[in-house]
Biopython code that builds the backbone (N, CA, C, O; Angstrom):
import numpy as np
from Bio.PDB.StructureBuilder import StructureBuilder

atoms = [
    (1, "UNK", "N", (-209.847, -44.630, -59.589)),
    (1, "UNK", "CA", (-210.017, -44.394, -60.980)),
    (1, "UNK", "C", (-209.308, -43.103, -61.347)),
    (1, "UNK", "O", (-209.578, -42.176, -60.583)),
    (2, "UNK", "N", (-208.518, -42.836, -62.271)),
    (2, "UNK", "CA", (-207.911, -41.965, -62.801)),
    (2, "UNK", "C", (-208.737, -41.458, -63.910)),
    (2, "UNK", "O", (-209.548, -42.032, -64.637)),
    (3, "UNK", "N", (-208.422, -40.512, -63.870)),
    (3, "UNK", "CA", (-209.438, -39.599, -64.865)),
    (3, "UNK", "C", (-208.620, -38.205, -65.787)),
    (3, "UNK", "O", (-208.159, -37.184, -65.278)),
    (4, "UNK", "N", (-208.644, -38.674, -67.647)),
    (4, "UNK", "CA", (-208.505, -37.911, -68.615)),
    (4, "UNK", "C", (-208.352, -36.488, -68.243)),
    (4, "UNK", "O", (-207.443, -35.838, -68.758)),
    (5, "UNK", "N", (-209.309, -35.851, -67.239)),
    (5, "UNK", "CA", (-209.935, -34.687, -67.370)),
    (5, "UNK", "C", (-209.375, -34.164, -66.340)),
    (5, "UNK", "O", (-209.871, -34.530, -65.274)),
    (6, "UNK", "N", (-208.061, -33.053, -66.236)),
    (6, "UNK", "CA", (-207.874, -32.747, -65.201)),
    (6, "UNK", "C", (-208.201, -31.916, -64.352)),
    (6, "UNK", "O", (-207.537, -31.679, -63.343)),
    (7, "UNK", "N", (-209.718, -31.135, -64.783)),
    (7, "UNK", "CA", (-210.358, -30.460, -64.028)),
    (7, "UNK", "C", (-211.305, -31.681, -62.600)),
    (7, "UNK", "O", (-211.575, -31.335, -61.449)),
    (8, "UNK", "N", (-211.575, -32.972, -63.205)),
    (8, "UNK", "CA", (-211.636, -33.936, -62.379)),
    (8, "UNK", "C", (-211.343, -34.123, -61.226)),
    (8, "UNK", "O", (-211.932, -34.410, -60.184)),
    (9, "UNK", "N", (-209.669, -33.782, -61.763)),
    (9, "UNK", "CA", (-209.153, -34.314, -60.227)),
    (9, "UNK", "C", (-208.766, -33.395, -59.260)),
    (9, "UNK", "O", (-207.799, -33.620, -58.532)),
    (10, "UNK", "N", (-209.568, -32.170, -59.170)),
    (10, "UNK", "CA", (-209.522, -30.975, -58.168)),
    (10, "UNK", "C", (-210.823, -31.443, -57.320)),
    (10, "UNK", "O", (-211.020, -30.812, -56.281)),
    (11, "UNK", "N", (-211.565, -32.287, -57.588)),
    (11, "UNK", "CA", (-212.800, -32.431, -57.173)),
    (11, "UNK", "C", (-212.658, -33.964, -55.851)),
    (11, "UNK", "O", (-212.653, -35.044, -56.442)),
    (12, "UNK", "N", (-212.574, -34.064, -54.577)),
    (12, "UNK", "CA", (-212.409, -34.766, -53.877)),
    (12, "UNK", "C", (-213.290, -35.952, -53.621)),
    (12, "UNK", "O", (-213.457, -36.486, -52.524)),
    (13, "UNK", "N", (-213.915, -36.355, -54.934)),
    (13, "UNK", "CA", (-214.821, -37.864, -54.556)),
    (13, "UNK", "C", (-213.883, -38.504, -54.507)),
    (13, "UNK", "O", (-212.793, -38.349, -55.057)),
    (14, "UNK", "N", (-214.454, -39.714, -53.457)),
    (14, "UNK", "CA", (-213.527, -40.768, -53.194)),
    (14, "UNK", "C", (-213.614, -41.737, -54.540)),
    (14, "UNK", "O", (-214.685, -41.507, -55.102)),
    (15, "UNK", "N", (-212.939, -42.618, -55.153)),
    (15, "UNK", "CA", (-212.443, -43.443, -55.818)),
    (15, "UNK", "C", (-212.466, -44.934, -54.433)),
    (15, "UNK", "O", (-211.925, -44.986, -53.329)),
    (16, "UNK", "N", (-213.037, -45.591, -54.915)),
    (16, "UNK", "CA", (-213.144, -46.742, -54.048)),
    (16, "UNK", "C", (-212.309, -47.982, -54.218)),
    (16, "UNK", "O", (-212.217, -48.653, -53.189)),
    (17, "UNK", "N", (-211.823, -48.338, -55.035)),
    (17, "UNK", "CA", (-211.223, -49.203, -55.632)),
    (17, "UNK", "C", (-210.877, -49.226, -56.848)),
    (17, "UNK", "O", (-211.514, -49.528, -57.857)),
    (18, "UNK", "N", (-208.756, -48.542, -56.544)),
    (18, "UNK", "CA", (-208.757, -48.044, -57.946)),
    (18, "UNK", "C", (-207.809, -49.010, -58.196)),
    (18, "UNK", "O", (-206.907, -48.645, -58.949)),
    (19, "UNK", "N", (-207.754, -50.159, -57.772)),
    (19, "UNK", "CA", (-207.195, -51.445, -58.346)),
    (19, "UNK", "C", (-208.197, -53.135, -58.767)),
    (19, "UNK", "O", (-208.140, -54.249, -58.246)),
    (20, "UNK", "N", (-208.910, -52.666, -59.754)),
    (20, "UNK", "CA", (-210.552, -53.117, -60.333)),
    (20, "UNK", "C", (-209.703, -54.920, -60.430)),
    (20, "UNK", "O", (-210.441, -55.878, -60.202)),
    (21, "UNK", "N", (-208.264, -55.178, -60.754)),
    (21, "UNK", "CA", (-208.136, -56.713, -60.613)),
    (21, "UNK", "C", (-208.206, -57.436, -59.582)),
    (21, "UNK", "O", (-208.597, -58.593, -59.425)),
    (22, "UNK", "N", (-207.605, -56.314, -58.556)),
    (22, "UNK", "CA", (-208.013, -57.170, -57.342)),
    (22, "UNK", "C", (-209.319, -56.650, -56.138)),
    (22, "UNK", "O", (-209.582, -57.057, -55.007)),
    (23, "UNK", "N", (-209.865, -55.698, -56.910)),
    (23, "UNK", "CA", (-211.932, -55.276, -56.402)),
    (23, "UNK", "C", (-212.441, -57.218, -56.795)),
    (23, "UNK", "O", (-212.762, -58.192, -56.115)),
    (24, "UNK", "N", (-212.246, -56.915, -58.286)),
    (24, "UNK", "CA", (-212.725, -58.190, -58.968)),
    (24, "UNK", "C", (-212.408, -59.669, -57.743)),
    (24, "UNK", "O", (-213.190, -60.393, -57.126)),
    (25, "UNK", "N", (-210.970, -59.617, -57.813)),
    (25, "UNK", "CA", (-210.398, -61.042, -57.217)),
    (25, "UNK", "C", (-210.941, -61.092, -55.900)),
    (25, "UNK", "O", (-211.345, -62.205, -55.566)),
    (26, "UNK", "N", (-211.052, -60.199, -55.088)),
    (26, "UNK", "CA", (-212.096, -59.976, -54.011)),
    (26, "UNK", "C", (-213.346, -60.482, -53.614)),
    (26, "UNK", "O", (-213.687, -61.283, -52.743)),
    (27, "UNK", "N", (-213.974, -59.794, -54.493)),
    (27, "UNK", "CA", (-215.379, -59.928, -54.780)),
    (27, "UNK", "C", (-215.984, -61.048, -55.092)),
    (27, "UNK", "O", (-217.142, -61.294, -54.754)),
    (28, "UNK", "N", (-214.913, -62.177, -56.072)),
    (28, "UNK", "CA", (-215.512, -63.330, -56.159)),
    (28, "UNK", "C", (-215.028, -64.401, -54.803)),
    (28, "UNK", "O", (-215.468, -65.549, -54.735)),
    (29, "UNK", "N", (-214.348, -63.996, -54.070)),
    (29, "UNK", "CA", (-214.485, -64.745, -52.961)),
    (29, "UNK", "C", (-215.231, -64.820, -51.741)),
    (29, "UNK", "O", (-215.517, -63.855, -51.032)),
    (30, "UNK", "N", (-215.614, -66.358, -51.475)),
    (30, "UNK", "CA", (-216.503, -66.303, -50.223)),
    (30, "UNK", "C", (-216.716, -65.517, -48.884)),
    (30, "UNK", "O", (-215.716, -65.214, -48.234)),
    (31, "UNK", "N", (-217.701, -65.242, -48.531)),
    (31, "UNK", "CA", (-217.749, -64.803, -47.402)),
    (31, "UNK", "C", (-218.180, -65.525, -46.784)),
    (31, "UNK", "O", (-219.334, -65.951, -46.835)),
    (32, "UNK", "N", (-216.627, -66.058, -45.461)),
    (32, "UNK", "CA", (-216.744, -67.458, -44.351)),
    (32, "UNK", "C", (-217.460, -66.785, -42.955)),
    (32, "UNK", "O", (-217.809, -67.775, -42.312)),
    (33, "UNK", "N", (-217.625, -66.257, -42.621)),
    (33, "UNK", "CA", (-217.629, -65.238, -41.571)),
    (33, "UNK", "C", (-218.846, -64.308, -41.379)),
    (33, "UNK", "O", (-219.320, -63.755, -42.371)),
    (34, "UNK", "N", (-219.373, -64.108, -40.162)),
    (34, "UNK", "CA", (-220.529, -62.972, -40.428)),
    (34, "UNK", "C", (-219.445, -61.872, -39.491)),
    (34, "UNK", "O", (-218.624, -62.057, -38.592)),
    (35, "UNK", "N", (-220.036, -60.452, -40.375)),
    (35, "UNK", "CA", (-219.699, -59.369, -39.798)),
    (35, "UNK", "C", (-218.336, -58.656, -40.874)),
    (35, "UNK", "O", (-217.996, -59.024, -41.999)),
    (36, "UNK", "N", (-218.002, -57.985, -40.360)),
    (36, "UNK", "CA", (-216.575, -57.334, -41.367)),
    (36, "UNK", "C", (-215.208, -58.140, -40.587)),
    (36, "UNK", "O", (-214.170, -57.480, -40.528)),
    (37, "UNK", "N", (-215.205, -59.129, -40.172)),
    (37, "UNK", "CA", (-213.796, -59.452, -39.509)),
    (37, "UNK", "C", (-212.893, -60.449, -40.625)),
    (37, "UNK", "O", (-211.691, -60.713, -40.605)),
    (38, "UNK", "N", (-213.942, -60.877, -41.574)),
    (38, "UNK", "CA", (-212.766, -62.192, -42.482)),
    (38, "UNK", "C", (-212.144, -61.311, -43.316)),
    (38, "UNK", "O", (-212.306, -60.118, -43.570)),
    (39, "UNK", "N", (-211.310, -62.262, -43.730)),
    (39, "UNK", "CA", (-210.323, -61.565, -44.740)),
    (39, "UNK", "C", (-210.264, -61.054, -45.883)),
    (39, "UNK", "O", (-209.242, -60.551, -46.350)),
    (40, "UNK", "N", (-211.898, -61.165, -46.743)),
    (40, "UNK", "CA", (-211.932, -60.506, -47.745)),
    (40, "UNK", "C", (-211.975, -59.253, -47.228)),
    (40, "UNK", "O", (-211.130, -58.380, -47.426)),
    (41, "UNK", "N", (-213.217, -59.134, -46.390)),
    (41, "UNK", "CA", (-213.370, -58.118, -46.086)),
    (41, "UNK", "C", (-212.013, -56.757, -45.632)),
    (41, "UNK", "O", (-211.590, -55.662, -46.005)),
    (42, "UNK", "N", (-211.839, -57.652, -44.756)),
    (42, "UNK", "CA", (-210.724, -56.547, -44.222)),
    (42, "UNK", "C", (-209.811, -56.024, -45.694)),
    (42, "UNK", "O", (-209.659, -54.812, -45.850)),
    (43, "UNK", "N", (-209.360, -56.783, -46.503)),
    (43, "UNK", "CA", (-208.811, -56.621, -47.753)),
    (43, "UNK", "C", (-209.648, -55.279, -48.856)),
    (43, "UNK", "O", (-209.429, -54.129, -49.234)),
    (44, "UNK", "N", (-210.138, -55.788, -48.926)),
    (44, "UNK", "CA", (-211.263, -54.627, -49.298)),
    (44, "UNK", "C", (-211.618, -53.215, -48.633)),
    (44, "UNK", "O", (-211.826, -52.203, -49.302)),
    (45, "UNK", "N", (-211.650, -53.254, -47.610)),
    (45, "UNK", "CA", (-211.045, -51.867, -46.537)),
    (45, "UNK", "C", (-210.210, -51.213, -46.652)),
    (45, "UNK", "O", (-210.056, -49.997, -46.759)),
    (46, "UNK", "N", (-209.292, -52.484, -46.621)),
    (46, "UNK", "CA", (-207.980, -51.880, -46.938)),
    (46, "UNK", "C", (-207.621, -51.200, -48.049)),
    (46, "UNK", "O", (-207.146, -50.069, -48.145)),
    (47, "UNK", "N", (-207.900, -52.024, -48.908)),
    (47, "UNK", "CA", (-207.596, -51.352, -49.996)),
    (47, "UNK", "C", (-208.340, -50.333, -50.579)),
    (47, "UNK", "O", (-207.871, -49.773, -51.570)),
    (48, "UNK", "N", (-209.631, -49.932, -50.048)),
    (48, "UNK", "CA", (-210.517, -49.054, -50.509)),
    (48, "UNK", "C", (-209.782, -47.955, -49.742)),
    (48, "UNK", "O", (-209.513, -46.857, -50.230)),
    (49, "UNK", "N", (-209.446, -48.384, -48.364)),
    (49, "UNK", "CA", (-208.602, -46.526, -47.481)),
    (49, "UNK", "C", (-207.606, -46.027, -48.365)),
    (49, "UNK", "O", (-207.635, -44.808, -48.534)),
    (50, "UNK", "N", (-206.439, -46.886, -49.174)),
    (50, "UNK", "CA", (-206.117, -46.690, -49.644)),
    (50, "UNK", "C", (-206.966, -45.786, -50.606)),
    (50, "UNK", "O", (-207.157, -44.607, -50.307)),
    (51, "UNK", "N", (-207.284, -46.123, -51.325)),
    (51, "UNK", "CA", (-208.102, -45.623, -52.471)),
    (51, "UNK", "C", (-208.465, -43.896, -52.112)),
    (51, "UNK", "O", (-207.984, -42.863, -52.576)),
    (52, "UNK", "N", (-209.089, -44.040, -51.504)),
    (52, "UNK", "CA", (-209.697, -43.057, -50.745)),
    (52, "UNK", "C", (-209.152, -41.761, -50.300)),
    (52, "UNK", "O", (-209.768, -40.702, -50.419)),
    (53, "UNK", "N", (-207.878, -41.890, -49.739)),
    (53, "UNK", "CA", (-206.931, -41.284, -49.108)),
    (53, "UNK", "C", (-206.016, -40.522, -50.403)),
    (53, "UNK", "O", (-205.722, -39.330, -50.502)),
    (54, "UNK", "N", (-205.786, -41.323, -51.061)),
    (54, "UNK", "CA", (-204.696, -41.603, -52.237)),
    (54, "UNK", "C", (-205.647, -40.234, -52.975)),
    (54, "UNK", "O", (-205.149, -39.109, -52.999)),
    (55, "UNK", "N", (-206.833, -40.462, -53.463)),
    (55, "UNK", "CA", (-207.993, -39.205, -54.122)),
    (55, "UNK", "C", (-207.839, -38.266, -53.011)),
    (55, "UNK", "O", (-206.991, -37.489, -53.449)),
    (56, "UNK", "N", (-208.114, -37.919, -51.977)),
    (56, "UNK", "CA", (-208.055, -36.975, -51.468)),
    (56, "UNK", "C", (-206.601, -35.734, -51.551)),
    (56, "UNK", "O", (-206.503, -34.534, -51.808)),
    (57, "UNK", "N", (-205.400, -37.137, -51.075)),
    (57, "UNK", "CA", (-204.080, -36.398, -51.320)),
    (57, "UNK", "C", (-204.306, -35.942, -52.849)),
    (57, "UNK", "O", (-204.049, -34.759, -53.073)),
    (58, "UNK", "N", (-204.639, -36.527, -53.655)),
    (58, "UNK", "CA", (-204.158, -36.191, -55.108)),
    (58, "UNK", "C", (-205.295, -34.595, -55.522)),
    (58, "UNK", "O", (-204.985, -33.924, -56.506)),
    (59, "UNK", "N", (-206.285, -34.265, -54.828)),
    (59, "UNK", "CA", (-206.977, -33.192, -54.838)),
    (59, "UNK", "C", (-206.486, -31.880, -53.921)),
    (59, "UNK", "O", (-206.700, -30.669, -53.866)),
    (60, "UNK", "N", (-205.617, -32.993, -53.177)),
    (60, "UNK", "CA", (-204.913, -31.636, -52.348)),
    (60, "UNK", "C", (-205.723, -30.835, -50.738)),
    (60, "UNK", "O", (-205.579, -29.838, -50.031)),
    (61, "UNK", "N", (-206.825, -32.400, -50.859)),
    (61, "UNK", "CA", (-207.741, -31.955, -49.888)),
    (61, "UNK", "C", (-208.307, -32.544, -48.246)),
    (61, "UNK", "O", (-208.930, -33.590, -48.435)),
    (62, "UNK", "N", (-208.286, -32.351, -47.447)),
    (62, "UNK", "CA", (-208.177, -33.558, -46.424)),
    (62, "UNK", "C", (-209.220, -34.200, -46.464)),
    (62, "UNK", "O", (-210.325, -33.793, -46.823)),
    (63, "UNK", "N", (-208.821, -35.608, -45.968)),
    (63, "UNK", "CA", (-210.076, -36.762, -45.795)),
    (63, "UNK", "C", (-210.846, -36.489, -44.944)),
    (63, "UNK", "O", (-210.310, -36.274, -43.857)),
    (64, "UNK", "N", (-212.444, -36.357, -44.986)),
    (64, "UNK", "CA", (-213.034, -35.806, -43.130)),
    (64, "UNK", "C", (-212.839, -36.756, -42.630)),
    (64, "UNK", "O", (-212.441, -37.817, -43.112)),
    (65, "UNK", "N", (-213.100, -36.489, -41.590)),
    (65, "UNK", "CA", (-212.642, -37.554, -40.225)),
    (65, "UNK", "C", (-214.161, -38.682, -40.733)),
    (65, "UNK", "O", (-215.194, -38.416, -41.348)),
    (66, "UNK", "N", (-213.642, -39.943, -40.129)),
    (66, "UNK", "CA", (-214.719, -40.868, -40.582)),
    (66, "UNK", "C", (-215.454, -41.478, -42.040)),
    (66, "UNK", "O", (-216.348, -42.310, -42.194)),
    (67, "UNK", "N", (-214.678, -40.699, -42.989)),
    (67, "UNK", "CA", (-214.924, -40.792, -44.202)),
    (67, "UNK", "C", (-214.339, -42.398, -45.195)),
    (67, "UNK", "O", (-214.977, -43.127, -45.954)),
    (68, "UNK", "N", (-213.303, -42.435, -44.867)),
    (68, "UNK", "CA", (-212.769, -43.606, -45.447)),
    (68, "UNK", "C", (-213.509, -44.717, -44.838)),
    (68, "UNK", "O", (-214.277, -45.402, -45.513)),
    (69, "UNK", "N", (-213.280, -44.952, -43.409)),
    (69, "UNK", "CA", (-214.167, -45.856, -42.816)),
    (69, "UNK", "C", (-215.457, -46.179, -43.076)),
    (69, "UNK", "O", (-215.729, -47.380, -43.057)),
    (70, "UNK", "N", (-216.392, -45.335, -43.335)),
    (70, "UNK", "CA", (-217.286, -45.662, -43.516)),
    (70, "UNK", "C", (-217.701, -45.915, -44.712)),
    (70, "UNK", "O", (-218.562, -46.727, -45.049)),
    (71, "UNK", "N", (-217.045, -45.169, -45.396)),
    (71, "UNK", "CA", (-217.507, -45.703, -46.887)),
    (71, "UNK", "C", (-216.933, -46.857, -47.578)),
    (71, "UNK", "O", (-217.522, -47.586, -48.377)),
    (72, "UNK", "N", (-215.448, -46.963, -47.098)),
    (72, "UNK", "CA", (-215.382, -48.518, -47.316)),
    (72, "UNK", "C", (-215.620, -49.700, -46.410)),
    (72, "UNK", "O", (-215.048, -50.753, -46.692)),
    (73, "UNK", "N", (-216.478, -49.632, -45.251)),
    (73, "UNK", "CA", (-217.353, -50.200, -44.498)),
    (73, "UNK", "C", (-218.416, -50.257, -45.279)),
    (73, "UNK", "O", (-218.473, -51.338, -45.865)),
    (74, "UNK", "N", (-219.405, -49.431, -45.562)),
    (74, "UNK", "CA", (-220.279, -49.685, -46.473)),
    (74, "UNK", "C", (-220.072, -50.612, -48.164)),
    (74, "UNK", "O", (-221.002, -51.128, -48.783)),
    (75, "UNK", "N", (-218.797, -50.600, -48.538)),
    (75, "UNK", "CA", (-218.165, -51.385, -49.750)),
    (75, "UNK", "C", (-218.456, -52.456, -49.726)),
    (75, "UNK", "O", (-219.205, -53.038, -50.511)),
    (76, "UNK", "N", (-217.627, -53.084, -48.361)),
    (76, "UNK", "CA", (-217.629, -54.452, -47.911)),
    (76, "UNK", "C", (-218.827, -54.795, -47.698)),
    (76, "UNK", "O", (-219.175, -55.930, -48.022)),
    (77, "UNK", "N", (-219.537, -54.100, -47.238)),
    (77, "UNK", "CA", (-221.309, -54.738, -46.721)),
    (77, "UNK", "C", (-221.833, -55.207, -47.778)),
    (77, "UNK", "O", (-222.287, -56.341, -47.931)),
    (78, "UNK", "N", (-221.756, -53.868, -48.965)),
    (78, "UNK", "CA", (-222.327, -53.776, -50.115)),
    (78, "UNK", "C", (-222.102, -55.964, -50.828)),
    (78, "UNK", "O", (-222.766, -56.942, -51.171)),
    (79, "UNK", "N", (-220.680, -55.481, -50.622)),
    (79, "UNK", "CA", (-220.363, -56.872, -52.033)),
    (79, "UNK", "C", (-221.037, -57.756, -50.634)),
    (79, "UNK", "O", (-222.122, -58.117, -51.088)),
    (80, "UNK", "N", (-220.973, -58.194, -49.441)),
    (80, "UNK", "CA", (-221.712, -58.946, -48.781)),
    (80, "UNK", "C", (-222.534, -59.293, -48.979)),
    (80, "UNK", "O", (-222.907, -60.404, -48.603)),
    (81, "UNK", "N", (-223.246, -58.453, -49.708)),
    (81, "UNK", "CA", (-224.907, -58.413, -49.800)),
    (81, "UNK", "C", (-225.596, -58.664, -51.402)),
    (81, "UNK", "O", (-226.685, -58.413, -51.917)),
    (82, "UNK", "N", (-224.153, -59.382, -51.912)),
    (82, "UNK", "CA", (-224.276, -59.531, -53.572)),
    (82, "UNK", "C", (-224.311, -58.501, -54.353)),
    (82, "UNK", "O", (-224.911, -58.737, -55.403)),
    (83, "UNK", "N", (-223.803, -57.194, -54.230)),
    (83, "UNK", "CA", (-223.553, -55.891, -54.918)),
    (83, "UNK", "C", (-221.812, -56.426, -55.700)),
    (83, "UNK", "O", (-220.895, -57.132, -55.280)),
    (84, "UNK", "N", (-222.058, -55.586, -57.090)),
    (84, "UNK", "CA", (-220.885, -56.013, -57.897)),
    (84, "UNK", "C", (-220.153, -54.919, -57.085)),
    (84, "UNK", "O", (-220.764, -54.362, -56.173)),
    (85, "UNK", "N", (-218.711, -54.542, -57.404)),
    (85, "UNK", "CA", (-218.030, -53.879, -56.735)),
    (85, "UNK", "C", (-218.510, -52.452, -57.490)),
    (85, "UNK", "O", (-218.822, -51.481, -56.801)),
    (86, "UNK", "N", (-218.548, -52.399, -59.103)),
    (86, "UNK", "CA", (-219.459, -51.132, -59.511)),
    (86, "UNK", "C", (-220.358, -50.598, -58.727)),
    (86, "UNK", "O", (-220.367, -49.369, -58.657)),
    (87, "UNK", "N", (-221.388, -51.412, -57.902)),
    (87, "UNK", "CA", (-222.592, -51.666, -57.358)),
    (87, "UNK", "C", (-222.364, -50.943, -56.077)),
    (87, "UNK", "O", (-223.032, -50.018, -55.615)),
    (88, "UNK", "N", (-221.257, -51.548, -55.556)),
    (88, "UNK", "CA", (-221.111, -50.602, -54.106)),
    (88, "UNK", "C", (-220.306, -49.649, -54.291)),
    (88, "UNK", "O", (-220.359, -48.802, -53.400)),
    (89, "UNK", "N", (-219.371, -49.398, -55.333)),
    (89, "UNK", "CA", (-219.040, -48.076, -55.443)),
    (89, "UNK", "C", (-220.041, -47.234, -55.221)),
    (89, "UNK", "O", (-220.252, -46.637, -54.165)),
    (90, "UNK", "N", (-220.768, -47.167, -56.371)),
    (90, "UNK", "CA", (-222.158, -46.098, -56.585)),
    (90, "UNK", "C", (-222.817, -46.184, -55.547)),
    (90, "UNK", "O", (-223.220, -45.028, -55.413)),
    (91, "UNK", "N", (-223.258, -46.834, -54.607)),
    (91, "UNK", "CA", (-223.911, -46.820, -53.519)),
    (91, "UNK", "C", (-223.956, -45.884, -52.565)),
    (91, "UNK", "O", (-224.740, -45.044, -52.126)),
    (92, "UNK", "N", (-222.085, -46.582, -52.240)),
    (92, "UNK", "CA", (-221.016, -45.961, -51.021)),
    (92, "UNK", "C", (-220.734, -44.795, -51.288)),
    (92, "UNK", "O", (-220.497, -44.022, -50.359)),
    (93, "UNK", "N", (-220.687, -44.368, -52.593)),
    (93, "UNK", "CA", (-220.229, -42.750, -52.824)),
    (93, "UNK", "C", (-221.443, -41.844, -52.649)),
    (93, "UNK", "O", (-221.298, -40.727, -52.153)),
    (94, "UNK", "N", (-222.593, -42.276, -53.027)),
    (94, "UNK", "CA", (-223.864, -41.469, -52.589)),
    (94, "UNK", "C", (-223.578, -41.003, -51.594)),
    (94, "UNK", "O", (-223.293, -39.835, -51.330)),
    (95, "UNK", "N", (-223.653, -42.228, -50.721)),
    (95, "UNK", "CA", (-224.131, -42.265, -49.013)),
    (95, "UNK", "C", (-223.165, -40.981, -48.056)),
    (95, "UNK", "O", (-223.440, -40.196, -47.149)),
    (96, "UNK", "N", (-221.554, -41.424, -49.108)),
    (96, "UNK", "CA", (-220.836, -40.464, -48.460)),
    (96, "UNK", "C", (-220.970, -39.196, -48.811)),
    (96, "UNK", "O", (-220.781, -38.268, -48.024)),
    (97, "UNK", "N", (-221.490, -38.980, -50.682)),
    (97, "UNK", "CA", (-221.336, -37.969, -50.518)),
    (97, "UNK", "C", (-222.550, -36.818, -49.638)),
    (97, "UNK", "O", (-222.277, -35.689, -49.230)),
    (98, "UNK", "N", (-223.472, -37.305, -49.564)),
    (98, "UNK", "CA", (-224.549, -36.866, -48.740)),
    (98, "UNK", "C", (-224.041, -36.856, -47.298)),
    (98, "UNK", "O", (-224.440, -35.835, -46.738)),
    (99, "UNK", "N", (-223.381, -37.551, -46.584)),
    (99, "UNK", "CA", (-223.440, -37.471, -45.073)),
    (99, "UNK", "C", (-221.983, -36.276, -44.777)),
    (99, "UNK", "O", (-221.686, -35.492, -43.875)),
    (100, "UNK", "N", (-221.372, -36.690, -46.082)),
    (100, "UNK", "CA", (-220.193, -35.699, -45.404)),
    (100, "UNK", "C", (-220.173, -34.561, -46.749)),
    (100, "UNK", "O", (-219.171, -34.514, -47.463)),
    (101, "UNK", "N", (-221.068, -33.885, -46.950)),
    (101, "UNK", "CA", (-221.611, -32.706, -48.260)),
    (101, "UNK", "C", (-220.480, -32.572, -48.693)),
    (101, "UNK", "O", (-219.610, -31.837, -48.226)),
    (102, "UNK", "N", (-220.396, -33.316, -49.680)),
    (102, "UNK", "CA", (-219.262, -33.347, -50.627)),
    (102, "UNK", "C", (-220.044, -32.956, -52.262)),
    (102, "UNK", "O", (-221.157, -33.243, -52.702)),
    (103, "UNK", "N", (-218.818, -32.142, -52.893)),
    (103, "UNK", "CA", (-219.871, -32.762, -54.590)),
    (103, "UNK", "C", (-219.119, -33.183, -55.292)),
    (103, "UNK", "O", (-217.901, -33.113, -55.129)),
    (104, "UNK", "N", (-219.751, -33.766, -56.322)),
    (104, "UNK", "CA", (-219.434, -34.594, -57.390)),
    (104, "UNK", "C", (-217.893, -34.063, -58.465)),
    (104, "UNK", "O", (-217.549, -34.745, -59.430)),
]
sb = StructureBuilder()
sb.init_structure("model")
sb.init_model(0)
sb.init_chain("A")
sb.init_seg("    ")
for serial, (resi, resn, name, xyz) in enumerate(atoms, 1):
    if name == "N":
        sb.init_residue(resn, " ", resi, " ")
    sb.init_atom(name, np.array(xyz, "f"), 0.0, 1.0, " ", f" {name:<3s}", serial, name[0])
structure = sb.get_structure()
C-alpha cells in the first residue's frame, strides 16, 4: 500500500499485499492441498516477500531476519482459514509487529 503521507513511509510496517487484484484473484481460489505447498499459497508468499521487502527498501530499513517469512506464512494460513486478505493483513501485521518490536 502506498501512502499520501510521506512521513508514512519512514516508518517500516510491512505492506502485505500491495497488489490487492491479484491478493483478491488469490484468495478466491481453492485450497487443493493441506499445508503451505499448493500454489495459491506459495503465490501469496511470494508475492507478500515481495511486498514486504519492497516497504522495507522503500524506508531505507533492513528486513529482520525471519520477518517476511513469517508474516507472509501467517497470510497464507490466515486466507486458509477463511480470513479476507484485509483480514490477514491486520492479523499478520500485529503478530509481526509484536514479535519483531516494530511500530506502527
Amino acid at each position: 500500500m502506498v501512502s499520501a503521507n510521506p512521513a508514512s513511509t519512514l516508518r517500516p510496517l510491512p505492506v502485505l499485499l500491495s497488489m490487492a487484484g491479484s491478493a483478491l484473484l488469490l484468495a478466491g481460489l481453492p485450497a487443493r492441498a493441506q499445508g503451505l505447498n499448493n500454489m495459491r499459497d506459495q503465490l501469496i508468499i511470494h508475492y507478500c516477500t515481495q511486498a514486504v521487502n519492497a516497504d522495507f527498501t522503500k524506508a531505507g530499513k533492513p528486513v529482520p531476519a525471519g520477518l517476511a517469512k513469517d508474516t507472509c506464512t501467517c497470510v497464507a494460513e490466515q486466507v486458509n482459514d477463511r480470513a479476507t486478505i484485509a483480514q490477514a493483513e491486520t492479523i499478520c501485521k500485529q503478530q509481526a509487529m509484536g514479535k519483531y518490536n516494530l511500530s506502527p
